[in-house]
N, C-alpha and C positions, 0 to 999 in steps of 0.2 A: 969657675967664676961664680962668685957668691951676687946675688940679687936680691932687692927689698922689694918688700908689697908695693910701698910707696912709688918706686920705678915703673914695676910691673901695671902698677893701675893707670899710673899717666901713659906709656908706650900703649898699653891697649885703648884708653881714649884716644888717642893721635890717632892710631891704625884703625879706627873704627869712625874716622870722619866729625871725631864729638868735641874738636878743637875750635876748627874753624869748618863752618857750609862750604862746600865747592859749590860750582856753576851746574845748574841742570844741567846743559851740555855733558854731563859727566856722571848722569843718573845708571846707565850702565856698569859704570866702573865702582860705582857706589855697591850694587849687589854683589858683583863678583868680590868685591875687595871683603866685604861681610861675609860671604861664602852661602849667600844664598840670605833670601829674606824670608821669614815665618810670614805663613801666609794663613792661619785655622782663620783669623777674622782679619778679612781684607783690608777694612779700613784702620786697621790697625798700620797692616805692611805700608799703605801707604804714609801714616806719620811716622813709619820709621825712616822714612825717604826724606820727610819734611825736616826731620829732624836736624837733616845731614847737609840739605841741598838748599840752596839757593835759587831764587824764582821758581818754586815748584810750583803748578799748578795743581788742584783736585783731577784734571781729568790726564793728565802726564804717564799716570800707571796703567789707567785704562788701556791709553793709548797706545805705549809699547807692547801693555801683553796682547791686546784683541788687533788693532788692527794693523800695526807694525810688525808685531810677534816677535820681536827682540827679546821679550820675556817668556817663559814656559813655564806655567802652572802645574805641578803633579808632586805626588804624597813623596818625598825622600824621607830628609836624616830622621830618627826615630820611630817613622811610618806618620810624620804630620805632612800637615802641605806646606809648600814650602814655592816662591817663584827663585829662578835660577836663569840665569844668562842663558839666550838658545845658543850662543856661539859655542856656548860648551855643554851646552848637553849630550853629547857622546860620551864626554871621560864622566862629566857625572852620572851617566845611568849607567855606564861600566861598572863603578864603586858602588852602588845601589845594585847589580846585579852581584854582588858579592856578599847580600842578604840570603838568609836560607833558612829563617825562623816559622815558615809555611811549610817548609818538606818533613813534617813530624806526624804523627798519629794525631797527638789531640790536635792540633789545629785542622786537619781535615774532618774531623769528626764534630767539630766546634760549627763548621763554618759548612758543614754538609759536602763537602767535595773528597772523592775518594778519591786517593792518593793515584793507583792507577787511573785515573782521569785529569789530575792539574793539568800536562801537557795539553792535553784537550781541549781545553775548558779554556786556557790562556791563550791557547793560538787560536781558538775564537772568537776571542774578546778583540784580539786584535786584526782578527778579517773581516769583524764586521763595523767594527771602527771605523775601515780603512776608507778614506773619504767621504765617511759622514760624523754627525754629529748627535749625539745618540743621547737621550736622559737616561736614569737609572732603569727604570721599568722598561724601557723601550730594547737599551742592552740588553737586559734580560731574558726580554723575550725575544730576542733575534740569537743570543746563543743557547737558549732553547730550542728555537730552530734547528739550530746548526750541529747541535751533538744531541738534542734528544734529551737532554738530561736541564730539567725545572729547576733552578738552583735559587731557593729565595734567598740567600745569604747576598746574594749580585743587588737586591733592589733594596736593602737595608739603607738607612740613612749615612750610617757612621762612613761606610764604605770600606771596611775595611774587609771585605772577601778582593775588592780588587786593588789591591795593594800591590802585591806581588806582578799583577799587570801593569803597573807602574813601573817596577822597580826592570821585571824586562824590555821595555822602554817598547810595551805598547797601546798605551794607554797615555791621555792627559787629560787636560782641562778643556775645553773650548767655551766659548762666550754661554753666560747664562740664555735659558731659554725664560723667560717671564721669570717666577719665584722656585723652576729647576733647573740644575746645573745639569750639565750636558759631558760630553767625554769623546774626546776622537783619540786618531792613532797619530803618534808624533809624526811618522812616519809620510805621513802626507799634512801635516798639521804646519810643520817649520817651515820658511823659507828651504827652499836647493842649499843655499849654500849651508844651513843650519843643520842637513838631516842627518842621522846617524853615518858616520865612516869608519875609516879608521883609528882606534881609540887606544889608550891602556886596558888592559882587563884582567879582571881578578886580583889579588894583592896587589897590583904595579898604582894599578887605578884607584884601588883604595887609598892605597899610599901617600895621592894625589892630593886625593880630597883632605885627607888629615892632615898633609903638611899646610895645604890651602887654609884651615882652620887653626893650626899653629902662626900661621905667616900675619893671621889677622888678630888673635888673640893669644899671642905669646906674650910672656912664656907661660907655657901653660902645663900642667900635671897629668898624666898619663888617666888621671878619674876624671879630669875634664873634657878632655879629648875623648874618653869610652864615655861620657854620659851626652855630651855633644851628637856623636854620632849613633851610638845604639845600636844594640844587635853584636858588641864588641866587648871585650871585657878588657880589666883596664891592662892586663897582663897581654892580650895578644897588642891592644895599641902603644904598649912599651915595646914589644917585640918590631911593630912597623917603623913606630918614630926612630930607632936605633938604625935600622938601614935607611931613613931617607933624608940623608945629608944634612940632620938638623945638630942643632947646638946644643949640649945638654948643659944646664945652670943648678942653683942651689938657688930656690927661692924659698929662704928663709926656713931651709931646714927638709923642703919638698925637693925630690928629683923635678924639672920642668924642664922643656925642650923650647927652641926659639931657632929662626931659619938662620942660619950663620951670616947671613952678610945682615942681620939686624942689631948682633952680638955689641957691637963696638956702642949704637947710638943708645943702646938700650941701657947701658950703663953713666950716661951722660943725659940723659933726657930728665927734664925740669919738670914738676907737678904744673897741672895746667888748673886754672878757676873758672874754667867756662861751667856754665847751668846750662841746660839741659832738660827738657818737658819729654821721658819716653814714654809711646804708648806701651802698654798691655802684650807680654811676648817680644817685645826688641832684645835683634841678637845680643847686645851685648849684655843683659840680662840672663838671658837663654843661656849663651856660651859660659856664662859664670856660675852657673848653680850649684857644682858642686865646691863649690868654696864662693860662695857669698858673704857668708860675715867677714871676708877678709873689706867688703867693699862698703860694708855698714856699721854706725859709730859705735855701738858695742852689743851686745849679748842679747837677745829676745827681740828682733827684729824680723828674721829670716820668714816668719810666718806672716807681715804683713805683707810681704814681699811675695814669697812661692807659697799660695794659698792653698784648699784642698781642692782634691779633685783634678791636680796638673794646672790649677790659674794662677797666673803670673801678671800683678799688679802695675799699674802705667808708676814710673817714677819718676822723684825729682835727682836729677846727679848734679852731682855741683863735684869738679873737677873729678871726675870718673868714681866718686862715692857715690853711695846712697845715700841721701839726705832726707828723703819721705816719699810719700806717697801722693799721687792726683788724680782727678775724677773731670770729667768733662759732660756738659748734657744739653742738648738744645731745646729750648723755650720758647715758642717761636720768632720772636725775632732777637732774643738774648741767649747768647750763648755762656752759659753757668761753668767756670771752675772751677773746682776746692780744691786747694791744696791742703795735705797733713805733713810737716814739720814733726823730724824725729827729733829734733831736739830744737833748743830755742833761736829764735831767728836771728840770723845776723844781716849785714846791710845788703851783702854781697848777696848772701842766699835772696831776697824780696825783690832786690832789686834786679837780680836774675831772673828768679819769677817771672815778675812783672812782665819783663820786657815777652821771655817767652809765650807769656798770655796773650798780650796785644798780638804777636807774630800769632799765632794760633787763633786768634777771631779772626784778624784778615785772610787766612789762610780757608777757612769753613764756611766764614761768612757771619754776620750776626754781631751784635751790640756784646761787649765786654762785661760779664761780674763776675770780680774774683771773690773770693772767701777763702779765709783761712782756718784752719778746725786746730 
């Protein structure tokens, strides 16, 4: 079955909620269906929800992940942070324990941890987690304690010595303490019903997570799917997509895979003209990088877009393209924001805007100035 961009960019607008808002009530179903929201800058995650949802509140996300805990904070796909449904956080830390870019030479040697010591080191991270709520320095020095071994790579800002504690699913997020972040074990962190069980594991579980990211951003290319997830290359995630029951298409010339019961609407589905305000990092940005000019109006764009350093600029879509770029800033009681137009404005694009701006002061709070650059 042959497939246009044009299909493909309107099915992943629909599947990614960028048509029509659903009802908060369905703020759950929003993350899973995205496969997880980018979480490096929080307030970001949260307008990727606003984006999507209907009557969101500012305090909604809060809510779920800290005091409901229906959300779980911790570093997954790529080794960023990322929040993920607790109902499934078992098959996702399964697929995330099928990480193994930490069992090598240099990166023990990087990160101070000798290889005969990880096991050590990680099932201490996670005993001393276990029912408390630990800052970076604090961790550190309680698995000091505990094995004897001073590991300043643990009290680093990036965080990335405990990744891999993450990724064996013992380690997360817990509630900021003042201006530092904190870390328990899921383990006693999730509701009962939430906490690790019976799962997939190993490729089955991988398999999971990558058709999950197909299901929402199909059809999708075997380099989208390995730069998606990471730690993958695009040859072993051709090798998973082939055994899990998915659809393989011709988009436009690309091998790309899409879940078989989407196959039929996928080829019938109509370009959508909804606008769209994304923050900074929204999945469907992320999920696209490695083929984004397919989704911007032609040639020399891509860098205003996926900037250096790994930053990924808030944009405007106007039916699941990229149409420019936006910036937001608070003033104190005016809330400032420019838009840049990649090409000349038409009614639909302003008046899309517009609307999205208004929706976006009432949302933050503060007196409306737009500008356009």
């Amino acid at each position: 079955m042959s497939v246009s961009w044009e299909r493909a960019i309107a099915f992943r607008a629909r599947r990614q909620f960028l048509e029509e808002r659903v009802d908060h009530g369905r703020l759950l179903e929003v993350v899973s269906g995205l496969a997880g929201l980018h979480a490096q800058v929080m307030s970001s995650a949260g307008l990727s929800l606003w984006a999507r949802v209907e009557g969101l509140s500012p305090d909604d996300l809060r809510d779920a992940l800290w005091r409901r805990r229906s959300l779980v904070k911790l570093w997954a796909m790529r080794g960023t942070l990322h929040l993920l449904p607790a109902s499934e956080y078992a098959w996702w830390q399964a697929a995330l324990d099928t990480r193994r870019n930490y069992l090598t030479p240099s990166w023990s040697k990087w990160f101070g941890i000798p290889q005969d010591r990880l096991d050590l080191t990680f099932a201490a991270i996670g005993q001393v987690l276990h029912g408390a709520r630990l800052t970076r320095q604090e961790l550190a020095d309680a698995v000091a304690r505990e094995t004897g071994d001073d590991i300043e790579a643990l009290r680093a800002g990036w965080g990335s010595a405990l990744k891999p504690a993450s990724y064996r699913g013992l380690l997360c997020f817990a509630p900021d303490r003042g201006r530092n972040v904190t870390f328990t074990n899921p383990a006693t962190w999730l509701r009962a019903k939430d906490r690790p069980r019976a799962a997939p594991v190993g490729d089955d579980a991988l398999s999971k997570a990558l058709r999950r990211f197909v299901t929402t951003h199909g059809p999708a290319t075997r380099e989208e799917v390995a730069r998606w997830w990471g730690g993958v290359s695009a040859a072993k995630a051709e090798r998973i997509l082939r055994t899990a029951g998915l659809a393989e298409v011709d988009l436009e010339g690309s091998r790309a895979w899409i879940d078989e019961a989407d196959a039929a609407s996928l080829v019938t589905v109509e370009p959508t003209t909804t606008v769209r305000l994304l923050p900074t990092f929204d999945q469907y940005v992320i999920g696209s990088t490695a083929s984004v000019e397919r989704l911007l109006p032609r040639d020399g764009f891509r860098d205003r877009v996926h900037r250096q350093a790994g930053w990924v600029s808030p944009v405007v879509l106007v039916g699941g393209r990229i149409e420019g770029v936006w910036s937001h800033e608070r003033k104190g009681a005016r809330l400032l924001v420019e838009v840049e137009p990649f090409r000349r404005r038409s009614v639909r694009l302003r008046e899309g805007v517009e609307a999205e701006a208004e929706r976006l002061s009432a949302f933050l709070g503060g007196v409306l100035g737009l500008t356009w650059t």
